[in-house]
C-alpha positions in Angstrom: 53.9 5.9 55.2 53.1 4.8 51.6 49.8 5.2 49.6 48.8 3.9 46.9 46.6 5.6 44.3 44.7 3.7 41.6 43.0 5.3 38.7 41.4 3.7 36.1 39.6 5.4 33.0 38.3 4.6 29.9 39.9 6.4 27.5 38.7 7.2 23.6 34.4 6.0 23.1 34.7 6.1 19.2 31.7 5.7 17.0 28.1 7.5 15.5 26.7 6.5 19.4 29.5 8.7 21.1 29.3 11.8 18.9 33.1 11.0 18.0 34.8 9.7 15.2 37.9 11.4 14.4 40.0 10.2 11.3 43.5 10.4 11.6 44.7 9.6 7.7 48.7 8.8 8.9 47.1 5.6 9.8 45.7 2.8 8.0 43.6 1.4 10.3 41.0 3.3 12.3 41.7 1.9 15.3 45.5 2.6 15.5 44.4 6.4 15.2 42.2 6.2 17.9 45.6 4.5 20.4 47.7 6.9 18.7 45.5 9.6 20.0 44.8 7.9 23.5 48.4 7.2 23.8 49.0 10.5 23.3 46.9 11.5 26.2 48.9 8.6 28.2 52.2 10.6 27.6 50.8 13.8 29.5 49.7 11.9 32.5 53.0 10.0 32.5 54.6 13.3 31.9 52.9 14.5 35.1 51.7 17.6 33.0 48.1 18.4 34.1 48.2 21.9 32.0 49.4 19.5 28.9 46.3 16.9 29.4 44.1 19.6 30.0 45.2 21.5 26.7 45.2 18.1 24.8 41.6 17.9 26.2 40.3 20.9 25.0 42.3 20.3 21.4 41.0 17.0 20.5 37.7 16.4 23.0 38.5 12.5 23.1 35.7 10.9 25.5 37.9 10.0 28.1 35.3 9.5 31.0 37.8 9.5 34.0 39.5 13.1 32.5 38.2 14.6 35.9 39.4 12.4 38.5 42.8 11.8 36.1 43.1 15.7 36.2 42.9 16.0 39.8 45.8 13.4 40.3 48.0 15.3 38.4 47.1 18.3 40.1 47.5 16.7 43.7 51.1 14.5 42.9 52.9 18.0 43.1 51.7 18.6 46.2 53.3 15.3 47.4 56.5 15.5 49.6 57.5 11.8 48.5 59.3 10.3 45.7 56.5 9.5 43.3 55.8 7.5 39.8 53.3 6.5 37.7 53.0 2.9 36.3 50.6 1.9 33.4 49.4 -1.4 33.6 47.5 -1.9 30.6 46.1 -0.6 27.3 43.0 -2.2 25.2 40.3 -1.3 23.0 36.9 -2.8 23.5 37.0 -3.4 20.1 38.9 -2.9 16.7 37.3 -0.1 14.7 37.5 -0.9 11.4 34.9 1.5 9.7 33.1 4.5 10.0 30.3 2.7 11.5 32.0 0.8 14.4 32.1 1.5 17.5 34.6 0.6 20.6 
């Protein structure tokens, strides 16, 4: 038998309404710190490294709404006896943060 899980999440809620708006200075626009940080997120899960997300969690707090139910797939793939992989199908941001007092 095969099964199929699908998980979707949003990931970073940036801006003064979400309590969030980190700055990463290596980058020149806002928003290609805020896909540099969710992509770095995306590696863990890809990685298959639930202790990893968890920690990355706790380091950075990024609102990522689905962290629970992605956190229990990557505690339950393990437990799988099949071959396994995860695929992303797509990255966007709701919108291009520009300044401090965007929001996406």
């Amino acid at each position: 038998p095969a099964c199929l899980f699908v998980v979707s999440s949003d990931f970073c809620h940036w801006g003064r309404r979400f309590n969030y708006r980190p700055i990463d200075e290596r980058y020149a626009q806002i928003c290609d710190g805020i896909e540099a940080l969710d992509r770095r997120a995306m590696e863990f899960i890809a990685n298959q490294d639930a202790a990893g997300f968890h920690a990355y969690q706790k380091e950075t707090r990024n609102t990522i709404c689905g962290q629970n139910p992605i956190l229990l797939l990557l505690h339950t793939l393990p437990l799988l006896s099949s071959p396994h992989s995860l695929v992303w199908v797509r990255y966007a941001q709701s919108s291009k943060v520009a300044s401090r007092e965007d929001s996406s």
